[in-house]
C-alpha positions as protocol buffer text, in pm:
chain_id: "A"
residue {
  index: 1
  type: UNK
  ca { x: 0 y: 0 z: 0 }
}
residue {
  index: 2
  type: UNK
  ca { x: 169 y: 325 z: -104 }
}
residue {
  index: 3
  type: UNK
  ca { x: 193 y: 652 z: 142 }
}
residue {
  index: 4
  type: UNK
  ca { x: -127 y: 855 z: -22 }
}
residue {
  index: 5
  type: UNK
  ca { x: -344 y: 546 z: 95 }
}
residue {
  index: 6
  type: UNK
  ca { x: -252 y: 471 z: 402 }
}
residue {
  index: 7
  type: UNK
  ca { x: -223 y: 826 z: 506 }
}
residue {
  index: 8
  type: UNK
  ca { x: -648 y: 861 z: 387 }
}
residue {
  index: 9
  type: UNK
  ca { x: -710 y: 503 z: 591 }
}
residue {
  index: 10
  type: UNK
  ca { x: -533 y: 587 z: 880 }
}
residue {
  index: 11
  type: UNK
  ca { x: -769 y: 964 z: 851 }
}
residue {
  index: 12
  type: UNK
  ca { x: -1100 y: 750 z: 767 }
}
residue {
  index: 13
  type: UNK
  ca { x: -1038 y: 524 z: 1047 }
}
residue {
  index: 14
  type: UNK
  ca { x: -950 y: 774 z: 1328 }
}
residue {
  index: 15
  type: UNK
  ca { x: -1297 y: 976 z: 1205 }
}
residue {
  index: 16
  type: UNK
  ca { x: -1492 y: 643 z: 1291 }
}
residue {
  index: 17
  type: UNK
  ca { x: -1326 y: 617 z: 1645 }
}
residue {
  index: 18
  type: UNK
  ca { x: -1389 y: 929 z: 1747 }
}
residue {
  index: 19
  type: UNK
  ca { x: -1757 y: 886 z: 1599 }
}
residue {
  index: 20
  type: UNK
  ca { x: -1824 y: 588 z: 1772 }
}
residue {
  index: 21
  type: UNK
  ca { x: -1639 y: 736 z: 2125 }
}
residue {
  index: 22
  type: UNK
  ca { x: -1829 y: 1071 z: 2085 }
}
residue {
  index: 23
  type: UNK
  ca { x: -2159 y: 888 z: 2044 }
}
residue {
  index: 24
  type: UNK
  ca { x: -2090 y: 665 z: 2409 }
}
residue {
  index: 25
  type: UNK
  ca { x: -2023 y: 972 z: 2615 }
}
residue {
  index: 26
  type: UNK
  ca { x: -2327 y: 1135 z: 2467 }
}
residue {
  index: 27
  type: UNK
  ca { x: -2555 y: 882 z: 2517 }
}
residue {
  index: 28
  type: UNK
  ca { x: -2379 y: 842 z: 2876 }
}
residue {
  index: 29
  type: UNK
  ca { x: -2419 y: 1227 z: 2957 }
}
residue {
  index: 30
  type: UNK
  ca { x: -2788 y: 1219 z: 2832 }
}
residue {
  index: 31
  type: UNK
  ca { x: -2892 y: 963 z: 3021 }
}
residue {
  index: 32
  type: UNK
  ca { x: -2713 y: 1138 z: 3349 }
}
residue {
  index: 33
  type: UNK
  ca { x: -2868 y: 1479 z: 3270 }
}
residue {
  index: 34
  type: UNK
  ca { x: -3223 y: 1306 z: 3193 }
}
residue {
  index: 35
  type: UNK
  ca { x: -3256 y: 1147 z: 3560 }
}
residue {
  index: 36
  type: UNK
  ca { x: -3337 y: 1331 z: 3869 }
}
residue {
  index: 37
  type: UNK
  ca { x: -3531 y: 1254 z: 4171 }
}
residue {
  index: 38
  type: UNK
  ca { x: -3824 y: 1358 z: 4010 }
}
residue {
  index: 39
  type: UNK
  ca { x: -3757 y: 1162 z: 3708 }
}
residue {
  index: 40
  type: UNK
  ca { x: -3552 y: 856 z: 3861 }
}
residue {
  index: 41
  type: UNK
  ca { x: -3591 y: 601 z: 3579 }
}
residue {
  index: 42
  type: UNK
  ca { x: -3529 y: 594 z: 3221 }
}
residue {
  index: 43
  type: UNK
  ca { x: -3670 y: 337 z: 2949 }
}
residue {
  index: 44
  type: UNK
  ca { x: -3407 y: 317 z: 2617 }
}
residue {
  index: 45
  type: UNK
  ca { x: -3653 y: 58 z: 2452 }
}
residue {
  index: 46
  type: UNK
  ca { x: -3340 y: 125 z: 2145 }
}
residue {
  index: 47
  type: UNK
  ca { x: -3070 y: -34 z: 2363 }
}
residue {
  index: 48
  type: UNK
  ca { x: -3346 y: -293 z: 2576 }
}
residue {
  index: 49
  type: UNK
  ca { x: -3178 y: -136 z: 2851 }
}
residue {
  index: 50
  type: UNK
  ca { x: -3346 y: 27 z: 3179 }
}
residue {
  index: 51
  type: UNK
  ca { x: -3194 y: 300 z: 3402 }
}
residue {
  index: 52
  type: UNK
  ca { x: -3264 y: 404 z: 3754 }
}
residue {
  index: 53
  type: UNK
  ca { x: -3064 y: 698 z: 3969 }
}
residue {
  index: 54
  type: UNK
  ca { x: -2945 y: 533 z: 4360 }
}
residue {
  index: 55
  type: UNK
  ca { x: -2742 y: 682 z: 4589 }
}
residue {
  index: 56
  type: UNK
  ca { x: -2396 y: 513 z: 4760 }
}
residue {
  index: 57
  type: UNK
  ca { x: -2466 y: 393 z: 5078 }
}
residue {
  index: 58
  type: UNK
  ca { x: -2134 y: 408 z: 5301 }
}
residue {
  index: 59
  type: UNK
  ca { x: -2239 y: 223 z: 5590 }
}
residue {
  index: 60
  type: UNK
  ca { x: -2163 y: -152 z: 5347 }
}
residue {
  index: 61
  type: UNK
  ca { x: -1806 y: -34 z: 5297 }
}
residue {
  index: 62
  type: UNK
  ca { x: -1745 y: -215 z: 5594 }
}
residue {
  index: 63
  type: UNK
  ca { x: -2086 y: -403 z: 5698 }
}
residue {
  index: 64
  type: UNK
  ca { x: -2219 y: -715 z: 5494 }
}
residue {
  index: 65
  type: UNK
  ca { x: -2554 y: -683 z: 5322 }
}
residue {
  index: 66
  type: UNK
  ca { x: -2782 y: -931 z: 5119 }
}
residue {
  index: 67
  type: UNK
  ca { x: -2915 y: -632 z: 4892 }
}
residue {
  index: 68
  type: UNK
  ca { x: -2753 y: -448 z: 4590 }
}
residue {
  index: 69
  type: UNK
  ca { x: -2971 y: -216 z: 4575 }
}
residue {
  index: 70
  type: UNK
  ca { x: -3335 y: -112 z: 4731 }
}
residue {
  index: 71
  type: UNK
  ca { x: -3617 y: 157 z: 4702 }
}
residue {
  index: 72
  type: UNK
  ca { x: -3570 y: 408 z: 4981 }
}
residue {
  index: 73
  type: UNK
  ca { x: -3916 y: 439 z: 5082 }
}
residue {
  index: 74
  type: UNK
  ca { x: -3892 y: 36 z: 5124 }
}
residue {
  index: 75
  type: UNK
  ca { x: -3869 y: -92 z: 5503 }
}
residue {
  index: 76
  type: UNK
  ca { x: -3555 y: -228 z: 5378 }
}
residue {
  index: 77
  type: UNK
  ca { x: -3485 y: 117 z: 5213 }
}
residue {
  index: 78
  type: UNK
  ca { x: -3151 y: 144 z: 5434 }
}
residue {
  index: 79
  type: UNK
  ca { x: -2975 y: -180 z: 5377 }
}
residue {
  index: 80
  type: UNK
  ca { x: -2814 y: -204 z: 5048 }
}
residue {
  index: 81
  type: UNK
  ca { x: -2493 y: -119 z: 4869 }
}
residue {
  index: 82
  type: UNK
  ca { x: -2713 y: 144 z: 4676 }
}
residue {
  index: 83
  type: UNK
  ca { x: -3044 y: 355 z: 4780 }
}
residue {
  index: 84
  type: UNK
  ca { x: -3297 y: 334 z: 4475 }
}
residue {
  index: 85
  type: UNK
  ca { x: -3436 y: 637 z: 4355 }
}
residue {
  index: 86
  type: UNK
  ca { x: -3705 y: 419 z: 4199 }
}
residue {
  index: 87
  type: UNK
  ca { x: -3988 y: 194 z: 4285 }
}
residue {
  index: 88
  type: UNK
  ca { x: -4030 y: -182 z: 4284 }
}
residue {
  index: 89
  type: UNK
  ca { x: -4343 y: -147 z: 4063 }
}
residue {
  index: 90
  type: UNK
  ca { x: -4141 y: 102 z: 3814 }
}
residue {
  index: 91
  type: UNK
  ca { x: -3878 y: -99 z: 3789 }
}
residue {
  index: 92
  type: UNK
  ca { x: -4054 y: -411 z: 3696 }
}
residue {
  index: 93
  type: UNK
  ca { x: -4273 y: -245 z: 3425 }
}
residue {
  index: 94
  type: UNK
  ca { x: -3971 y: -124 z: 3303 }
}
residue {
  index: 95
  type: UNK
  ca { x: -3810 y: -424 z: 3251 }
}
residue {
  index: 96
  type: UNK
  ca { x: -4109 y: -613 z: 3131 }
}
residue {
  index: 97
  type: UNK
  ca { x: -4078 y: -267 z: 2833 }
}
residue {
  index: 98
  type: UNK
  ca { x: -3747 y: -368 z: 2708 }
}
residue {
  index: 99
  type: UNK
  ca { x: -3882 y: -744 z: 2678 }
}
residue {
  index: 100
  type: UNK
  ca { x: -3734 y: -892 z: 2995 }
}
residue {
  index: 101
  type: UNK
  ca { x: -3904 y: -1231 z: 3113 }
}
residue {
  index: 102
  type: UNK
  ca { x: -3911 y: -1288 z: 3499 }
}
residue {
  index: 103
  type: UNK
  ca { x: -3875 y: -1616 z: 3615 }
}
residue {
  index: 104
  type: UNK
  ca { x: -4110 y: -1626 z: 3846 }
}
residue {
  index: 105
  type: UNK
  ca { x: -4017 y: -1943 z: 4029 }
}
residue {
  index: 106
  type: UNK
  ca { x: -3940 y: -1823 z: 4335 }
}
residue {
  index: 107
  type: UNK
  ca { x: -4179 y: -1862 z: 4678 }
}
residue {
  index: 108
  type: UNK
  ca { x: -4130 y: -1828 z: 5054 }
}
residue {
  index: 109
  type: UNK
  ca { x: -4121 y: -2223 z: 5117 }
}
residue {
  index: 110
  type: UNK
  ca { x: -3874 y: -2319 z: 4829 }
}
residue {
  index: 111
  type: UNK
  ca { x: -3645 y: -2041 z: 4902 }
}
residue {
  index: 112
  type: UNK
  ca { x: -3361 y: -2161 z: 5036 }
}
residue {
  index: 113
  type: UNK
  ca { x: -3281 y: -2489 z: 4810 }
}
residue {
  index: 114
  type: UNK
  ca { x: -3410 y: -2300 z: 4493 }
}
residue {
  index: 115
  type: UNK
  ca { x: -3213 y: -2032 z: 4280 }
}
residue {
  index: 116
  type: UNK
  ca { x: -3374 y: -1738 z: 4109 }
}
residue {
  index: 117
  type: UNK
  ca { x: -3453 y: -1821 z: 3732 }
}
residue {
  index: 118
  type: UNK
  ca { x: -3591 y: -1558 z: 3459 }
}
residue {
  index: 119
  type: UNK
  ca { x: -3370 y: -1398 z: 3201 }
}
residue {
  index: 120
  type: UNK
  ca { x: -3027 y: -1267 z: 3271 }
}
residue {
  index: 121
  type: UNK
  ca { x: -2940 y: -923 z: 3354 }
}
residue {
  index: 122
  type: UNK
  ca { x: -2588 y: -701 z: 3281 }
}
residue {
  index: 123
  type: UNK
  ca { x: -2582 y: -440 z: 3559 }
}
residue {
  index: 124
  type: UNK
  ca { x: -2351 y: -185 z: 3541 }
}
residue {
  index: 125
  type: UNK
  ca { x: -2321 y: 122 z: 3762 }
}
residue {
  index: 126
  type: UNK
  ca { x: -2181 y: 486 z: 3703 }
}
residue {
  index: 127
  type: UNK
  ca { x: -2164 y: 852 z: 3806 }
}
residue {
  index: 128
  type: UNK
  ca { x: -2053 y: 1199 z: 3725 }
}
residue {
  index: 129
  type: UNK
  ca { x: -1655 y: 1194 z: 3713 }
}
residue {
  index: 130
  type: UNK
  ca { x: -1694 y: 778 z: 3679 }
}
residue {
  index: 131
  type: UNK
  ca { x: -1437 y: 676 z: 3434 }
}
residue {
  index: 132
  type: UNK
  ca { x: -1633 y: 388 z: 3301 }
}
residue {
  index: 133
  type: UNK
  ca { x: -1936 y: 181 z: 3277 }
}
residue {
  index: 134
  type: UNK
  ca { x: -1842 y: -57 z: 3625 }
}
residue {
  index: 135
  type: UNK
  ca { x: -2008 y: -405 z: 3658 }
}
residue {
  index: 136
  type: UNK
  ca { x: -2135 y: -484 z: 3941 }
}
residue {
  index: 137
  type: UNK
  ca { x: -1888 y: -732 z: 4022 }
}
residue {
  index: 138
  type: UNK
  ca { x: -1654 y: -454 z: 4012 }
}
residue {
  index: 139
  type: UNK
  ca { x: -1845 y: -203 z: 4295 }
}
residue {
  index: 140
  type: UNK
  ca { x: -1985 y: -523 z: 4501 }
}
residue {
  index: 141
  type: UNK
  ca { x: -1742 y: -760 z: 4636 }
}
residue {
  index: 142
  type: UNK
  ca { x: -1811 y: -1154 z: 4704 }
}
residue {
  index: 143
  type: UNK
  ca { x: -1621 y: -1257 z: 4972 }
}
residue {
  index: 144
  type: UNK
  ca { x: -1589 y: -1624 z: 4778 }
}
residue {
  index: 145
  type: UNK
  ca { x: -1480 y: -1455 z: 4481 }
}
residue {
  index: 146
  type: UNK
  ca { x: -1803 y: -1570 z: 4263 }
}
residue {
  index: 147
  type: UNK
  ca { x: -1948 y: -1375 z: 3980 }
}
residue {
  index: 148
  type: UNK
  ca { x: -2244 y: -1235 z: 4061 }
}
residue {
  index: 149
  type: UNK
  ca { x: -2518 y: -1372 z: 3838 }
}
residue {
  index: 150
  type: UNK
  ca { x: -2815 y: -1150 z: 3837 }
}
residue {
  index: 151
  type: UNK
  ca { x: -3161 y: -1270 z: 3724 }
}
residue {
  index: 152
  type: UNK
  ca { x: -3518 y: -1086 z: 3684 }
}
residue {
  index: 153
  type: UNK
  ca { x: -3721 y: -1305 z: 3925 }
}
residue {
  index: 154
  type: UNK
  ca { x: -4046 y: -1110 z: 3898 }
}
residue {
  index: 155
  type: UNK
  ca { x: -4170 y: -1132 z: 4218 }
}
residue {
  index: 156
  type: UNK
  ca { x: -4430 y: -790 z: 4181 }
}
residue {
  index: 157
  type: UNK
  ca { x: -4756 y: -960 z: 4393 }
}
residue {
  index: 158
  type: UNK
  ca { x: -4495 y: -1063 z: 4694 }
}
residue {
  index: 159
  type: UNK
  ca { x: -4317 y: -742 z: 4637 }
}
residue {
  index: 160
  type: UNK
  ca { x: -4633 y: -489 z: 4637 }
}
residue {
  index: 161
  type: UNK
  ca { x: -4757 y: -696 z: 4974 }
}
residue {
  index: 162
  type: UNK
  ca { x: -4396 y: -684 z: 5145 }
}
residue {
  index: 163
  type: UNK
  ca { x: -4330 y: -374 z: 5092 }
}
residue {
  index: 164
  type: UNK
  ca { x: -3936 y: -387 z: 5116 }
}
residue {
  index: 165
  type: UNK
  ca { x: -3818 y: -192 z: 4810 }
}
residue {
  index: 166
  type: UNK
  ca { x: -3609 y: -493 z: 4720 }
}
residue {
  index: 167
  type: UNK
  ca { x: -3502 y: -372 z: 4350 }
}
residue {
  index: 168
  type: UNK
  ca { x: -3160 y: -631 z: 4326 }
}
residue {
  index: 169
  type: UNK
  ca { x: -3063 y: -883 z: 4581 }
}
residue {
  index: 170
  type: UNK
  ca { x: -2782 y: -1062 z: 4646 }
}
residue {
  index: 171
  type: UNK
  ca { x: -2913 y: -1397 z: 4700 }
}
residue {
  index: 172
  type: UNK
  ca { x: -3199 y: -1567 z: 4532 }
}
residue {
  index: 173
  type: UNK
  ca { x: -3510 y: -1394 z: 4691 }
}
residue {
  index: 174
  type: UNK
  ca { x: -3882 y: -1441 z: 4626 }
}
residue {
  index: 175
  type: UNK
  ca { x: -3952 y: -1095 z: 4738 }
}
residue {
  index: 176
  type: UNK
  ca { x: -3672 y: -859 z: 4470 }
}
residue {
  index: 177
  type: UNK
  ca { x: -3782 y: -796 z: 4158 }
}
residue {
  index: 178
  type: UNK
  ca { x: -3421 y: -897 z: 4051 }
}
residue {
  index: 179
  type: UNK
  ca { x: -3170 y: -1134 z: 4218 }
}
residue {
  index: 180
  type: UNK
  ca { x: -2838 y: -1341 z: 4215 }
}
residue {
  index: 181
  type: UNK
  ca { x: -2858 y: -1666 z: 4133 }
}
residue {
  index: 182
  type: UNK
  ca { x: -2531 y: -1743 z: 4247 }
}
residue {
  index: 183
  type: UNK
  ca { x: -2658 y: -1809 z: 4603 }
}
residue {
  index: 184
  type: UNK
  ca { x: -2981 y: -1943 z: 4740 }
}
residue {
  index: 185
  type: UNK
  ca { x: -3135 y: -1721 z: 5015 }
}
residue {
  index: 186
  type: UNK
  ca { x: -3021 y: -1728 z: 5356 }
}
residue {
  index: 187
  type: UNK
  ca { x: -2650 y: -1790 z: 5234 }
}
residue {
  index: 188
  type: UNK
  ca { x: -2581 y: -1424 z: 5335 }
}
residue {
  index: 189
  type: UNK
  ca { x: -2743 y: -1331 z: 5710 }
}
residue {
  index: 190
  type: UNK
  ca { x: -2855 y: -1674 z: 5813 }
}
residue {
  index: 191
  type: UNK
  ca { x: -2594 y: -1966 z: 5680 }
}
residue {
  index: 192
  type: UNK
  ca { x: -2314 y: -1680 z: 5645 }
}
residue {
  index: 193
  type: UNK
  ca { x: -2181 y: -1860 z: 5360 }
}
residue {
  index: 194
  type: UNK
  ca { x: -2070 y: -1557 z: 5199 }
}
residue {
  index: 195
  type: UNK
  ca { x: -2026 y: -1174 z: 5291 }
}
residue {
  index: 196
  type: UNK
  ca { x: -2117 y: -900 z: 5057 }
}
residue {
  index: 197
  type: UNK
  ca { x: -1933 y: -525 z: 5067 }
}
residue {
  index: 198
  type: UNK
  ca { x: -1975 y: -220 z: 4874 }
}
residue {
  index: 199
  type: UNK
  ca { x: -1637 y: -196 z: 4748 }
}
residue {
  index: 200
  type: UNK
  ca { x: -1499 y: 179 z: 4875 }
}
residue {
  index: 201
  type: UNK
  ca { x: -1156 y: 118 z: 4678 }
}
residue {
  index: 202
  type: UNK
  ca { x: -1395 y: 189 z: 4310 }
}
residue {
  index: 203
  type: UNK
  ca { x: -1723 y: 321 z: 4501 }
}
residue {
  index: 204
  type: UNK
  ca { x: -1754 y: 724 z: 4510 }
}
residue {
  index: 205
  type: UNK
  ca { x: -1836 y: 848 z: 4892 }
}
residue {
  index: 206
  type: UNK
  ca { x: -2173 y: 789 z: 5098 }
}
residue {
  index: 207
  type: UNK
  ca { x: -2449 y: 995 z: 4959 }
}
residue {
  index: 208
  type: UNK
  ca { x: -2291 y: 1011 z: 4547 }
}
residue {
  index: 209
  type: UNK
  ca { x: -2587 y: 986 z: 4295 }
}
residue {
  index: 210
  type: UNK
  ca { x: -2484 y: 717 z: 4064 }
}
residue {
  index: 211
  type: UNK
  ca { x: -2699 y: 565 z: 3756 }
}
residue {
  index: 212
  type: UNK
  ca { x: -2774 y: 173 z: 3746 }
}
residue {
  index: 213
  type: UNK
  ca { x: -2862 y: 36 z: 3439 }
}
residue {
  index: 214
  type: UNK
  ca { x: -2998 y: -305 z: 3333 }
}
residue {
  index: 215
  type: UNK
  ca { x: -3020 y: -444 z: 3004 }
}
residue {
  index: 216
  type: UNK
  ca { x: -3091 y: -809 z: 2939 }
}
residue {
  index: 217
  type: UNK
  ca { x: -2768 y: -1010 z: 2868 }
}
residue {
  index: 218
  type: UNK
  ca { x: -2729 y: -1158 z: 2516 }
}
């Protein structure tokens, strides 16, 4: 290839990059600017992906929680690794939007030999100043080390009567609207089988606004 041509393909390719680089941090920046407390949850039917503003909750730094992330007007609204912005309800017709199928398999009495089933969920969390898209794996630690498998259990009847805010648990619940079927329930506060941190060493501070979103794994 002479010096003419792969002076223009070296030009057409670098246009394409910073295309396809200016188009992430747009989309990233819109969806930031788009969410507020008043607004908490946004539905990109385009992408099939769903995405809800939380807050960092310090306090798991250093104390071990079952629950990613729950509703703050739940009764659990204090005890996960992220406050939710958003409801249970909105959440769940959000998913069902982008064509999510729940699982729906879970109940109070088969709970702790059964794991969560319905479709399978990439999570990944970020904030103003964030330097990337983080999984969750990345901003939640497993004290075993396992990935943490996330599945849309369904769960709305339980969830409406219970009234937790559960939005993404850390063990298989029949309660969340989404869970991790890496564990069955109970293997966090009652068989302490495994111990779940928000991890402070990628985490911004207590209190940091950060955007979830959820998009059905392919």
């Amino acid at each position: 290839m002479n010096k003419t041509k792969t002076f223009w393909l070296g030009v057409v390719l670098g246009l394409v990059a910073s295309c396809l680089f200016a188009g992430d941090l747009h989309a990233k920046g819109d969806v930031e600017k788009t969410l507020s407390p008043q607004n908490p949850l946004v539905v990109d039917k385009e992408s099939g992906t769903v995405s809800f503003l939380a807050e960092v909750n310090g306090k798991y730094f250093f104390d071990s929680t079952r629950h990613a992330a729950v509703f703050k007007g739940g009764t659990n609204g204090d005890k996960g690794v992220f406050i939710g912005l958003v409801t249970p309800k909105a959440f769940y017709s959000a998913l069902l939007e982008v064509g999510a199928k729940p699982g729906e398999n879970m109940t109070p009495e088969n709970k702790e030999k059964t794991v969560v089933k319905g479709d399978l969920l990439d999570v990944t969390v970020t904030w103003k100043g964030a330097k990337k898209n983080y999984t969750l794996d990345q901003v939640i630690t497993d004290s075993n080390h396992k990935p943490i498998q996330v599945r849309f259990g369904g769960n709305m009847a339980r969830a409406l009567k219970k009234n937790t805010g559960c939005l993404i648990c850390l063990d298989s619940c029949p309660v969340g609207i989404c869970s991790n079927a890496s564990y069955t329930y109970g293997a966090v506060e009652t068989r302490g089988q495994v111990r779940f941190t928000g991890n402070k060493d990628v985490l911004p501070p207590d209190g940091t606004r950060v955007v979830i979103s959820v998009k059905v794994k392919r």
